[in-house]
Every structure is written in C-alpha cells, then in structure tokens.
Biopython code that builds the backbone (N, CA, C, O; Angstrom):
import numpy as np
from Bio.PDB.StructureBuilder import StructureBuilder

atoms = [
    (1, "UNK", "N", (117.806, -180.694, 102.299)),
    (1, "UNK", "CA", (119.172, -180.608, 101.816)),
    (1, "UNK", "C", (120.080, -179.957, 102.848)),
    (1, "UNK", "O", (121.291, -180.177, 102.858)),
    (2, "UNK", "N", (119.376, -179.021, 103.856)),
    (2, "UNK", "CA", (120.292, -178.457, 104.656)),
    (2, "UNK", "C", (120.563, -179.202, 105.690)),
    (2, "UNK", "O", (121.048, -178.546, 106.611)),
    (3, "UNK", "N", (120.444, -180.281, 105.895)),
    (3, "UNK", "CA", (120.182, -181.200, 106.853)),
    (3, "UNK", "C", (121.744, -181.921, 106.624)),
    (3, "UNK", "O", (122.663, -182.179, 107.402)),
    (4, "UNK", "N", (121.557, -182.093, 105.237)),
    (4, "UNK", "CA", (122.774, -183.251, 104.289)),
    (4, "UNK", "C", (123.915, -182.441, 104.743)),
    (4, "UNK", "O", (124.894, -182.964, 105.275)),
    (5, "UNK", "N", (123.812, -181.212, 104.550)),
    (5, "UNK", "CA", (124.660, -180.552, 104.096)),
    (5, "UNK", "C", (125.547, -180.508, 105.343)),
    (5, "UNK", "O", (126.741, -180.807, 105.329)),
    (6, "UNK", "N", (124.700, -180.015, 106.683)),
    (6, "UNK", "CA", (125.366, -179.656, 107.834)),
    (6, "UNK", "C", (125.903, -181.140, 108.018)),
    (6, "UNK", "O", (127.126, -181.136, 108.160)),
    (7, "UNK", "N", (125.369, -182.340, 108.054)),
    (7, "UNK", "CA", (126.134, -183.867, 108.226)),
    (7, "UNK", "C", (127.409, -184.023, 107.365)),
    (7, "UNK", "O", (128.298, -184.436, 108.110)),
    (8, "UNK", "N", (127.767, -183.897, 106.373)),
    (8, "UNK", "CA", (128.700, -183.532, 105.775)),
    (8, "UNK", "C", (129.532, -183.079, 106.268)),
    (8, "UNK", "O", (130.581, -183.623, 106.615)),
    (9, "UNK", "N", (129.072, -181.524, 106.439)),
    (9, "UNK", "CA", (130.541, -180.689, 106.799)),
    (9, "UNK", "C", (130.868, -180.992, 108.111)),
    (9, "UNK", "O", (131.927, -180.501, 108.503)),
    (10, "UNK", "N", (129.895, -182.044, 109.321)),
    (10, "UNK", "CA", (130.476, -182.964, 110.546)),
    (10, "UNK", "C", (131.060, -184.157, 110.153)),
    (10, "UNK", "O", (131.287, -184.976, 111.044)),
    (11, "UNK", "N", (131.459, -184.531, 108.595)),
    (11, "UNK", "CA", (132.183, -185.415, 108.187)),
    (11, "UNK", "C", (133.760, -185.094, 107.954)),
    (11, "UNK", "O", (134.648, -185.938, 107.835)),
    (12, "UNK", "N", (133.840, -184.317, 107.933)),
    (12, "UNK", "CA", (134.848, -183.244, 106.853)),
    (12, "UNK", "C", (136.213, -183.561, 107.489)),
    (12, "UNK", "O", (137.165, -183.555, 106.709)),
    (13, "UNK", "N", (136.457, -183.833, 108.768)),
    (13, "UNK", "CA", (137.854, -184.371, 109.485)),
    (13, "UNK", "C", (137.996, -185.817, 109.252)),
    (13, "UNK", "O", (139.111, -186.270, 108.994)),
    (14, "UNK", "N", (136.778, -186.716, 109.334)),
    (14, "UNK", "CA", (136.863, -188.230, 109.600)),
    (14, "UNK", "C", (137.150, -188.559, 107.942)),
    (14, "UNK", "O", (138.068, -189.368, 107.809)),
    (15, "UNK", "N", (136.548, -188.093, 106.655)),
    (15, "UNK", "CA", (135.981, -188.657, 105.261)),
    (15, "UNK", "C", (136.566, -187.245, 104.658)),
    (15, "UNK", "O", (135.691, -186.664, 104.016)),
    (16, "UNK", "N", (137.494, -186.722, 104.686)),
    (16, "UNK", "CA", (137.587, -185.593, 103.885)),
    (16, "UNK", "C", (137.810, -185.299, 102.559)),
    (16, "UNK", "O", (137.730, -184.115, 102.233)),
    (17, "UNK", "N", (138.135, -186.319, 101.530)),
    (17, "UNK", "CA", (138.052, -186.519, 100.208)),
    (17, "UNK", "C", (136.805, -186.671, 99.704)),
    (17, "UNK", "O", (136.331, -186.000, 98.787)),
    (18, "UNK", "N", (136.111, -187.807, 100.467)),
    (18, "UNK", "CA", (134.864, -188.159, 100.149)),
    (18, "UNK", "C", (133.726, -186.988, 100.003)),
    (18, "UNK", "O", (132.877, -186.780, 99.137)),
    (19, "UNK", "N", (134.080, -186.293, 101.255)),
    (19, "UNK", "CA", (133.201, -185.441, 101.511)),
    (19, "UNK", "C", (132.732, -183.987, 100.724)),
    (19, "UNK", "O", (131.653, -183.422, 100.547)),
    (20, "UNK", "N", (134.385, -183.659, 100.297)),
    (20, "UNK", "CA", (134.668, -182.535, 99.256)),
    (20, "UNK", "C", (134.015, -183.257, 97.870)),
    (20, "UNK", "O", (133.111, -182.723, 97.227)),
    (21, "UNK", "N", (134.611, -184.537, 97.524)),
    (21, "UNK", "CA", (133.786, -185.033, 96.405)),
    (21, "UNK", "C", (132.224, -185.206, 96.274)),
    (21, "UNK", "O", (131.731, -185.390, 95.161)),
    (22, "UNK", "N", (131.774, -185.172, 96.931)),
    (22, "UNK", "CA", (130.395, -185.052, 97.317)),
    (22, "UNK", "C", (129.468, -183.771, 97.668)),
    (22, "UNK", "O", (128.245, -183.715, 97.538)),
    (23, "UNK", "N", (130.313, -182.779, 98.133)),
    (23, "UNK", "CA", (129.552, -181.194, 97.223)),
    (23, "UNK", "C", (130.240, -180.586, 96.583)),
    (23, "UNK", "O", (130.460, -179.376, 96.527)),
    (24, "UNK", "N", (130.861, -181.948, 95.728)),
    (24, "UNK", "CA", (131.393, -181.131, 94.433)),
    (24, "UNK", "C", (130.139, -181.961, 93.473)),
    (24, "UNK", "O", (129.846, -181.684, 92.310)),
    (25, "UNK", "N", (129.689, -182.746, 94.096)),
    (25, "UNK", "CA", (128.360, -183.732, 93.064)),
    (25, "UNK", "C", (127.347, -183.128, 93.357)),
    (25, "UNK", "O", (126.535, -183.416, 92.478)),
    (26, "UNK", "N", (126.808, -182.331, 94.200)),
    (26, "UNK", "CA", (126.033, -181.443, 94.973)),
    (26, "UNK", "C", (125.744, -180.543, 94.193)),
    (26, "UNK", "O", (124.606, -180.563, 93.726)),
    (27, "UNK", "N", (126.637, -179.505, 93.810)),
    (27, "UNK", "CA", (127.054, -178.358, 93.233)),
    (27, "UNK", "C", (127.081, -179.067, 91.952)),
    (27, "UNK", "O", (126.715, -178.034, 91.391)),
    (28, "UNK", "N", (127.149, -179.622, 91.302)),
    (28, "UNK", "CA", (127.570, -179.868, 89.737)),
    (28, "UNK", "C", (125.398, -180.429, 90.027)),
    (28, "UNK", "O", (124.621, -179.533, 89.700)),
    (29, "UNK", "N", (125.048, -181.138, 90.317)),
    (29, "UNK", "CA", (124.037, -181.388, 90.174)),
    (29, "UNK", "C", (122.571, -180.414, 90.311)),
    (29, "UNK", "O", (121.415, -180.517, 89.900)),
    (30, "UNK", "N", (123.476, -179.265, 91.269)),
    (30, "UNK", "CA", (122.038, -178.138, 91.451)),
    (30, "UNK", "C", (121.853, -177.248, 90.128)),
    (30, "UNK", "O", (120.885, -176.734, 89.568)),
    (31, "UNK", "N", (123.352, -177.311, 89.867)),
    (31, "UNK", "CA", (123.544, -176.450, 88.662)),
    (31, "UNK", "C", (122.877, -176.564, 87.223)),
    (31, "UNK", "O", (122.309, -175.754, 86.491)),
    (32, "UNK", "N", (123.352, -178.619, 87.083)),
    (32, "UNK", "CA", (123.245, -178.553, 85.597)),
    (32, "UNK", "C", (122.554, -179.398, 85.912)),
    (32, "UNK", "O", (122.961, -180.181, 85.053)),
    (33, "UNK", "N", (121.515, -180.186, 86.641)),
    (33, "UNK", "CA", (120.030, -180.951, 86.766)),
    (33, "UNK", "C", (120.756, -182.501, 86.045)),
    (33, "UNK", "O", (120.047, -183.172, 85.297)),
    (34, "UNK", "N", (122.194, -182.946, 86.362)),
    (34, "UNK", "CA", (122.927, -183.837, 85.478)),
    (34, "UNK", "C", (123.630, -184.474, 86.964)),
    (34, "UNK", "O", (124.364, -183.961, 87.809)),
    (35, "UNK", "N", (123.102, -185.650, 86.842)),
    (35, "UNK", "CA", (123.641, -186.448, 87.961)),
    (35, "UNK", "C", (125.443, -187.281, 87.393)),
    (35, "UNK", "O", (125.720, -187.975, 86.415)),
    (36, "UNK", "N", (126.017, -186.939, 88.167)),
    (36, "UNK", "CA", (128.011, -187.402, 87.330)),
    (36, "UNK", "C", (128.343, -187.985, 88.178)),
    (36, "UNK", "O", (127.813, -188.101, 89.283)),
    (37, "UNK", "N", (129.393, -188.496, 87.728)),
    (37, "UNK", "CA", (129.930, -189.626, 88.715)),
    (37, "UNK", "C", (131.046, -188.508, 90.054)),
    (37, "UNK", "O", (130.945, -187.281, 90.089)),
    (38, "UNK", "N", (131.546, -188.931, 90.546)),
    (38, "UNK", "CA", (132.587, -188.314, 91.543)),
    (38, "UNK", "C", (133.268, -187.218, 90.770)),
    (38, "UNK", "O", (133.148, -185.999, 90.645)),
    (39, "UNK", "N", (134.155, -188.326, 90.236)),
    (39, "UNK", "CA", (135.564, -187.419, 89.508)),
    (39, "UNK", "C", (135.034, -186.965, 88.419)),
    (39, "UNK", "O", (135.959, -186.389, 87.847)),
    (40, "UNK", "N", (133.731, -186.846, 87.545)),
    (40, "UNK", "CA", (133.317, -185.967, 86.732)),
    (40, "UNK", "C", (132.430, -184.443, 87.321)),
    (40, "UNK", "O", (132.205, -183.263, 87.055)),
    (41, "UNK", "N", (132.207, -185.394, 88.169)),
    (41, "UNK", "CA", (131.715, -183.628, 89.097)),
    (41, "UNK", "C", (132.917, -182.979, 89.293)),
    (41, "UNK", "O", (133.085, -181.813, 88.935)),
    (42, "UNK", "N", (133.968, -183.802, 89.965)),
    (42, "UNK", "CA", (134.652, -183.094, 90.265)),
    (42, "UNK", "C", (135.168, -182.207, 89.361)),
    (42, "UNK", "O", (135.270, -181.011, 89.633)),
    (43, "UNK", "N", (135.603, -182.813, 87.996)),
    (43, "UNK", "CA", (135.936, -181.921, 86.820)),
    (43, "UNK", "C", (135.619, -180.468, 86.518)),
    (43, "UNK", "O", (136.282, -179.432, 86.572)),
    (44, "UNK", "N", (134.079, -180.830, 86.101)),
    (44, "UNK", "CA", (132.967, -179.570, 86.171)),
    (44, "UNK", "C", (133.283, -178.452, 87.240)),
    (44, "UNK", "O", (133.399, -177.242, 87.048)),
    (45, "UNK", "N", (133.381, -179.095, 88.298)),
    (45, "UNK", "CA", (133.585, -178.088, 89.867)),
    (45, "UNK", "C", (135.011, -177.207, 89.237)),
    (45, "UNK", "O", (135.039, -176.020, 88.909)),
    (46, "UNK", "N", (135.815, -177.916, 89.207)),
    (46, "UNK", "CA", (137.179, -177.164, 89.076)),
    (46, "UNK", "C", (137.501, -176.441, 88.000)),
    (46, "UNK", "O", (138.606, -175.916, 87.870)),
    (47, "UNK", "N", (136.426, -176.346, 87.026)),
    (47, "UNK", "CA", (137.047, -175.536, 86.101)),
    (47, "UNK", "C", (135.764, -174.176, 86.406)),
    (47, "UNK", "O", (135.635, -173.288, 85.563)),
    (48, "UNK", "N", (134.994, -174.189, 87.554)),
    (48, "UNK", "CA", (134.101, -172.953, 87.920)),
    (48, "UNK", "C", (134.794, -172.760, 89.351)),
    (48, "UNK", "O", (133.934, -172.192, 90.024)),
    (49, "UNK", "N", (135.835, -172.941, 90.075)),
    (49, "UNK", "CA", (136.235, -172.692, 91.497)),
    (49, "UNK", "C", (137.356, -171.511, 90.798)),
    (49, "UNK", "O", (138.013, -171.450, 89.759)),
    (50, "UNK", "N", (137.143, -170.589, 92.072)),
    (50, "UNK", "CA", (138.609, -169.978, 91.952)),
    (50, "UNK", "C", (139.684, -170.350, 92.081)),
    (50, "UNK", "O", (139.935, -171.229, 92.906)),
    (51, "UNK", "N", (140.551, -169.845, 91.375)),
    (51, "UNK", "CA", (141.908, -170.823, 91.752)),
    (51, "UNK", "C", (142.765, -171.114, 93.139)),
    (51, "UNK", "O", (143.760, -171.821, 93.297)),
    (52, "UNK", "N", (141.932, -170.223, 94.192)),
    (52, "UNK", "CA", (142.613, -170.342, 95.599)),
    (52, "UNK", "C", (141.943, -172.157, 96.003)),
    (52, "UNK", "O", (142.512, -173.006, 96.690)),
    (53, "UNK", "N", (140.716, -172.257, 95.355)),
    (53, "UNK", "CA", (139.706, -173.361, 95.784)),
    (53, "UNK", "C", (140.168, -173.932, 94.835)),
    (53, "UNK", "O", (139.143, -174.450, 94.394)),
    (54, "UNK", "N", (140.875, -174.203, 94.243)),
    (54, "UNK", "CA", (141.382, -175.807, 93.306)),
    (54, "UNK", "C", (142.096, -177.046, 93.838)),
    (54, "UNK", "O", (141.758, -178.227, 93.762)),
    (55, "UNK", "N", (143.329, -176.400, 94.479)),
    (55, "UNK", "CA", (144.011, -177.236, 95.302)),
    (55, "UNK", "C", (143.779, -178.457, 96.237)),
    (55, "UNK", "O", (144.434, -179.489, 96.382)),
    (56, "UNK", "N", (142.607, -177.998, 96.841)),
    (56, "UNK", "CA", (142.002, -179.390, 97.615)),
    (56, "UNK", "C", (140.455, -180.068, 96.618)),
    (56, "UNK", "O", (139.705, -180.918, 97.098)),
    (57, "UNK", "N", (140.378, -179.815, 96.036)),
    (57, "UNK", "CA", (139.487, -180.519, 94.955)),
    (57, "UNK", "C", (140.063, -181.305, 94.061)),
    (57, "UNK", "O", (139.800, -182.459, 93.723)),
    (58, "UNK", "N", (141.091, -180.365, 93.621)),
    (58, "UNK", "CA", (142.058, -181.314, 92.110)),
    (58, "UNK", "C", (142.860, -182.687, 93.445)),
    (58, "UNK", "O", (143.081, -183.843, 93.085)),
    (59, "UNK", "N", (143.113, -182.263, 94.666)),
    (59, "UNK", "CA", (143.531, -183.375, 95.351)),
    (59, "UNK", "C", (142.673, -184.661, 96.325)),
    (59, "UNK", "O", (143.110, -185.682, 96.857)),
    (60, "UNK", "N", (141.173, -184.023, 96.255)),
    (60, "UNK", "CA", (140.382, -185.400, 96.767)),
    (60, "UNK", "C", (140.208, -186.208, 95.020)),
    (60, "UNK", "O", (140.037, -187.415, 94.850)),
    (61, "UNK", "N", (140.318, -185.088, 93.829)),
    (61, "UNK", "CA", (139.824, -186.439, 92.655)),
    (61, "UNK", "C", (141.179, -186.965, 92.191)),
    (61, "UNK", "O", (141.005, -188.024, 91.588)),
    (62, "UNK", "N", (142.569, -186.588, 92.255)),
    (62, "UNK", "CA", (143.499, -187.175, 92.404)),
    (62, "UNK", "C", (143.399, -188.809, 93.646)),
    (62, "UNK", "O", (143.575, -190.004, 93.412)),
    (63, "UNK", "N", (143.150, -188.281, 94.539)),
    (63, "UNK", "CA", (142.897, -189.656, 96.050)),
    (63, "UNK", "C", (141.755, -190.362, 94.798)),
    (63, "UNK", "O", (142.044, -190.755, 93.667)),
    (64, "UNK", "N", (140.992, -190.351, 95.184)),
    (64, "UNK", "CA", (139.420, -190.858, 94.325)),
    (64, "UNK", "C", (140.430, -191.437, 93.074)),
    (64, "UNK", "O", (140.035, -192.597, 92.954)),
    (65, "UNK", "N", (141.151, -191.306, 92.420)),
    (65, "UNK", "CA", (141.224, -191.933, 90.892)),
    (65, "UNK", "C", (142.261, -192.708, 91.109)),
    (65, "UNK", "O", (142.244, -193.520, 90.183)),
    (66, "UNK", "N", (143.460, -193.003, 92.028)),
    (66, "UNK", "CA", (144.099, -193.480, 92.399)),
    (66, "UNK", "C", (145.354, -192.688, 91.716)),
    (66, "UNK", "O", (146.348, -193.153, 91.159)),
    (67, "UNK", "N", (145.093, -191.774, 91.873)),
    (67, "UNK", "CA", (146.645, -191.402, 91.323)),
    (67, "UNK", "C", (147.478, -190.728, 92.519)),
    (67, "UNK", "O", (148.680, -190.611, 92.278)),
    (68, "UNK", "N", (147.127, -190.361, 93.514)),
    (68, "UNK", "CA", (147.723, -189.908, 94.823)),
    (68, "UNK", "C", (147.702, -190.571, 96.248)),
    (68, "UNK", "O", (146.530, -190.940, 96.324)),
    (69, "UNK", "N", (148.152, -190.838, 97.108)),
    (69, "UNK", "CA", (147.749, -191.036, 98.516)),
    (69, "UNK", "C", (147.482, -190.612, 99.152)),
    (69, "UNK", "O", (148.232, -189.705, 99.513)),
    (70, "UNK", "N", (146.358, -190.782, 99.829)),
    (70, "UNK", "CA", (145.285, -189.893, 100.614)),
    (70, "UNK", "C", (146.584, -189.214, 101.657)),
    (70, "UNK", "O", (147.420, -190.020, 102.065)),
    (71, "UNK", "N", (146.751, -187.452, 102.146)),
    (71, "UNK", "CA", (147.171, -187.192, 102.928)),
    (71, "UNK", "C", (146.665, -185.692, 102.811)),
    (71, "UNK", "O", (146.778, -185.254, 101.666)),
    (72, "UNK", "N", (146.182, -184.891, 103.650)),
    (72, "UNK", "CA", (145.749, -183.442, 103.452)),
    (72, "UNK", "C", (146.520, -182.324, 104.482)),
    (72, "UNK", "O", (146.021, -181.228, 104.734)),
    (73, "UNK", "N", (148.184, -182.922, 105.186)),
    (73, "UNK", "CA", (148.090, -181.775, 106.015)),
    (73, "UNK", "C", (148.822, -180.299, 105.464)),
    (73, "UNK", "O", (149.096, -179.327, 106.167)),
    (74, "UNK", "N", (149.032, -180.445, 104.058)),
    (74, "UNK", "CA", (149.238, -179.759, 103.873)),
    (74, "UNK", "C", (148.500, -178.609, 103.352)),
    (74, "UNK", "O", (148.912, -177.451, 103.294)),
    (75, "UNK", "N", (147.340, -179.067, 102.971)),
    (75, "UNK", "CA", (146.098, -178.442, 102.572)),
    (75, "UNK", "C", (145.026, -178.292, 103.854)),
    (75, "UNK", "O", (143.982, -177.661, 103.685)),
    (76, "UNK", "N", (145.340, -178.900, 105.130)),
    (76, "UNK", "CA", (144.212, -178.652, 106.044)),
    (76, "UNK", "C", (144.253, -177.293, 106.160)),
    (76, "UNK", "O", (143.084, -177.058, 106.467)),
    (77, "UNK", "N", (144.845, -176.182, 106.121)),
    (77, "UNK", "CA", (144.029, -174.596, 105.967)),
    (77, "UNK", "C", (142.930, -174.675, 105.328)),
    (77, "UNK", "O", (141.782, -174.575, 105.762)),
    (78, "UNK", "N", (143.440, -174.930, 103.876)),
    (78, "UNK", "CA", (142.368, -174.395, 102.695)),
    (78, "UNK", "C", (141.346, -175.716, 102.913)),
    (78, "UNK", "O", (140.643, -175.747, 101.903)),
    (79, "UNK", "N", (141.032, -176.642, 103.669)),
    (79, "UNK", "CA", (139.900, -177.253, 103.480)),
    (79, "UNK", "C", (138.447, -176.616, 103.557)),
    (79, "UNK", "O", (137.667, -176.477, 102.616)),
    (80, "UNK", "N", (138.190, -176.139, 105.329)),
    (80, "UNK", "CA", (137.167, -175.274, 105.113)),
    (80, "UNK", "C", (136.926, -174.205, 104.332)),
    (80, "UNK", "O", (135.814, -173.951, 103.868)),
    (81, "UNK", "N", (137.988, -173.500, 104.140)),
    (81, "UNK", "CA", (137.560, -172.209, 103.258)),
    (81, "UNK", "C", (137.070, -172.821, 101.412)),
    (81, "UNK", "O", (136.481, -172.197, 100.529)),
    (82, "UNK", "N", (137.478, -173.874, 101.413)),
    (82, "UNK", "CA", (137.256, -174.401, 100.148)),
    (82, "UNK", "C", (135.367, -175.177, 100.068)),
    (82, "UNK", "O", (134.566, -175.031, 99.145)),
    (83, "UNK", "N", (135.166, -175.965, 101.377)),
    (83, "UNK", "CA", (133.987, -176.349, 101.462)),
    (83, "UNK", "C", (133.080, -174.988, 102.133)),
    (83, "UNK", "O", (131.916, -175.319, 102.360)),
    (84, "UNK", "N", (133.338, -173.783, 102.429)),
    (84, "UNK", "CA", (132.690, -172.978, 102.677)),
    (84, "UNK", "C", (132.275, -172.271, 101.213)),
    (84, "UNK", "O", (131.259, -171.603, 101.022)),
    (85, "UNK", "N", (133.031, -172.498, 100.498)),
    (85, "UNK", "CA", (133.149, -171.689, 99.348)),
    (85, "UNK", "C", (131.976, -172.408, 98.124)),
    (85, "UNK", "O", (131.214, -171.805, 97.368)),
    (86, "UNK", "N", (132.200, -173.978, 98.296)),
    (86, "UNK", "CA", (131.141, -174.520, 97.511)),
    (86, "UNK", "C", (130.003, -174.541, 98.250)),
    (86, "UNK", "O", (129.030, -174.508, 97.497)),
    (87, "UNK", "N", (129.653, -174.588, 99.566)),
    (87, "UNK", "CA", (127.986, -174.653, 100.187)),
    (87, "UNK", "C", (127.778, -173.283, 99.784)),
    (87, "UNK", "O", (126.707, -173.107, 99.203)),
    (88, "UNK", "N", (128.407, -172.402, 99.912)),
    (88, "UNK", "CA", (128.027, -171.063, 99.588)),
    (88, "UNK", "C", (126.886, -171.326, 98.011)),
    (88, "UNK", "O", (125.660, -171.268, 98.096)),
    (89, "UNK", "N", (127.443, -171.533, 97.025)),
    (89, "UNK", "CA", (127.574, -172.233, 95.356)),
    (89, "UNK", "C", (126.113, -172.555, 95.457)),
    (89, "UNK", "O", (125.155, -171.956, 94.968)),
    (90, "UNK", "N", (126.161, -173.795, 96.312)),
    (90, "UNK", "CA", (125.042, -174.514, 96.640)),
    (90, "UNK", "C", (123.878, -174.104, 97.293)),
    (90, "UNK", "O", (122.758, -174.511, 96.986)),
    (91, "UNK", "N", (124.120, -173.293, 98.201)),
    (91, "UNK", "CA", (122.589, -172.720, 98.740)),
    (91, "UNK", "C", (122.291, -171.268, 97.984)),
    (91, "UNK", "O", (121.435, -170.479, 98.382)),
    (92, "UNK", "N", (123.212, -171.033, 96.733)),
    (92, "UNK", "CA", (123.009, -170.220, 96.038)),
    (92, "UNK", "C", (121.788, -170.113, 94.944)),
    (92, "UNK", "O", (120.844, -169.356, 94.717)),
    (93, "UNK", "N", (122.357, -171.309, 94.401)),
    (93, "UNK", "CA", (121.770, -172.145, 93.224)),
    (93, "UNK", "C", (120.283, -172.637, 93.992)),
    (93, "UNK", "O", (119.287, -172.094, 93.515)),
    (94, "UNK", "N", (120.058, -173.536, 95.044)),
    (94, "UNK", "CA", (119.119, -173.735, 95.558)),
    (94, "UNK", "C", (117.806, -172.481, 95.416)),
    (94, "UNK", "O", (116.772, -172.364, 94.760)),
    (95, "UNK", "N", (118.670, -171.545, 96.611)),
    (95, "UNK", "CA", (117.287, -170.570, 96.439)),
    (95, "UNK", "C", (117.318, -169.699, 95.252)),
    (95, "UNK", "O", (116.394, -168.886, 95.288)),
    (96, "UNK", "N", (118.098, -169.589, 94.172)),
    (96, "UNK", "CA", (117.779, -169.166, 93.155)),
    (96, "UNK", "C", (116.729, -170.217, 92.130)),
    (96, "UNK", "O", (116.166, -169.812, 91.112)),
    (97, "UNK", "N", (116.646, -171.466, 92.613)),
    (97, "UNK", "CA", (115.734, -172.390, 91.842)),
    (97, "UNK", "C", (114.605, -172.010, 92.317)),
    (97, "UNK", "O", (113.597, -171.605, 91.737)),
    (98, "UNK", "N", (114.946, -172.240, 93.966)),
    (98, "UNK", "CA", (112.978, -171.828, 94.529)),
    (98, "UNK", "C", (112.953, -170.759, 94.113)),
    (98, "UNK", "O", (112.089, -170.927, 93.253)),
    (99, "UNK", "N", (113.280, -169.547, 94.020)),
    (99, "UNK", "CA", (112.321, -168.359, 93.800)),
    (99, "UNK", "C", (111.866, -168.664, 92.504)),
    (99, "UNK", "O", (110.956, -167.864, 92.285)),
    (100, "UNK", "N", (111.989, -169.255, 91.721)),
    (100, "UNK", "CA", (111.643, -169.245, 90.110)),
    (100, "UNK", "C", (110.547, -170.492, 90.197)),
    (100, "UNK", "O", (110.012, -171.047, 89.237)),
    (101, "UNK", "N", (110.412, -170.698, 91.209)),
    (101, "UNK", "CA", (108.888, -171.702, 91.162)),
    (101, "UNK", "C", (107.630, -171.189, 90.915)),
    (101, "UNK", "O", (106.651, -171.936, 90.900)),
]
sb = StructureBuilder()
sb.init_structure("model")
sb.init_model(0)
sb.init_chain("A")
sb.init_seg("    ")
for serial, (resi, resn, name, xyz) in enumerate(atoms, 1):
    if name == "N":
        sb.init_residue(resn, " ", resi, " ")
    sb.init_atom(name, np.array(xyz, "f"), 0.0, 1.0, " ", f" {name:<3s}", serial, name[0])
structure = sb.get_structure()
C-alpha cells in the first residue's frame, strides 16, 4: 500500500481531483472495510476532515459529479496539506489494523 500511496501523491499535479478522490476511497475503505464509489467516499471523508481540509475535497467531488469545472489554483496551497492530512488517516488506520493481528 505504501508503494500506491507514494505513486499517487507523484500524481497529485498531473490528476489532482482524481487523486484526492482516491485517498479519500483509501481512507473511507481502511476505516469502514466498505468499498464506495468516488463521491460516496468522498462524502464519508468530509464529514471526518477538519474543516481547514474540506475545501479541496468538497471541490474534487464537486469536478467528479459534474457540478464544477475542474480548476484548483485557488486551492493549490491547501492541496498538499490536505493529502498530507488524509495519508496521515491512512497509515494510521493501517498500523492500527496490523497491531491487532
């Protein structure tokens, strides 16, 4: 998984909706063992992010549902700090699963 993970976040300039939507399926899936579609992960994700980390999530499942046009420069600050914030989530949840093996 750490493999995925680091390919990803070398996606994150070229696919950046995609990419946020995708450890937001990451994170919704380590959590609740419930495989969702995009914009239902995404859901799940945003109502457990802090509210500094909403902004570019509620705007890749906005792009994703067609209700916006893809454009992020106004959010390129908060991108990484937002995908730093869910791998964090994610390798949280991970080794809290392995130790309970």
């Amino acid at each position: 998984m750490a493999g995925d993970i680091d390919r990803l976040r070398g996606d994150i300039d070229s696919d950046t909706g995609n990419v946020i939507l995708t450890f937001a399926r990451i994170w919704s899936t380590v959590a609740t063992d419930v495989i969702r579609s995009k914009d239902a992960a995404a859901d799940w994700a945003l109502d457990r992010l802090p509210e500094a980390h909403r902004p570019v999530l509620a705007r890749a499942r906005a792009i994703y549902v067609g209700d916006q046009a893809e454009r992020w420069d106004d959010l390129r600050d908060q991108i990484v700090p937002h995908v730093d914030y869910v791998v964090a989530e994610i390798r949280r949840l991970v080794r809290a699963k392995s130790e309970h093996l």
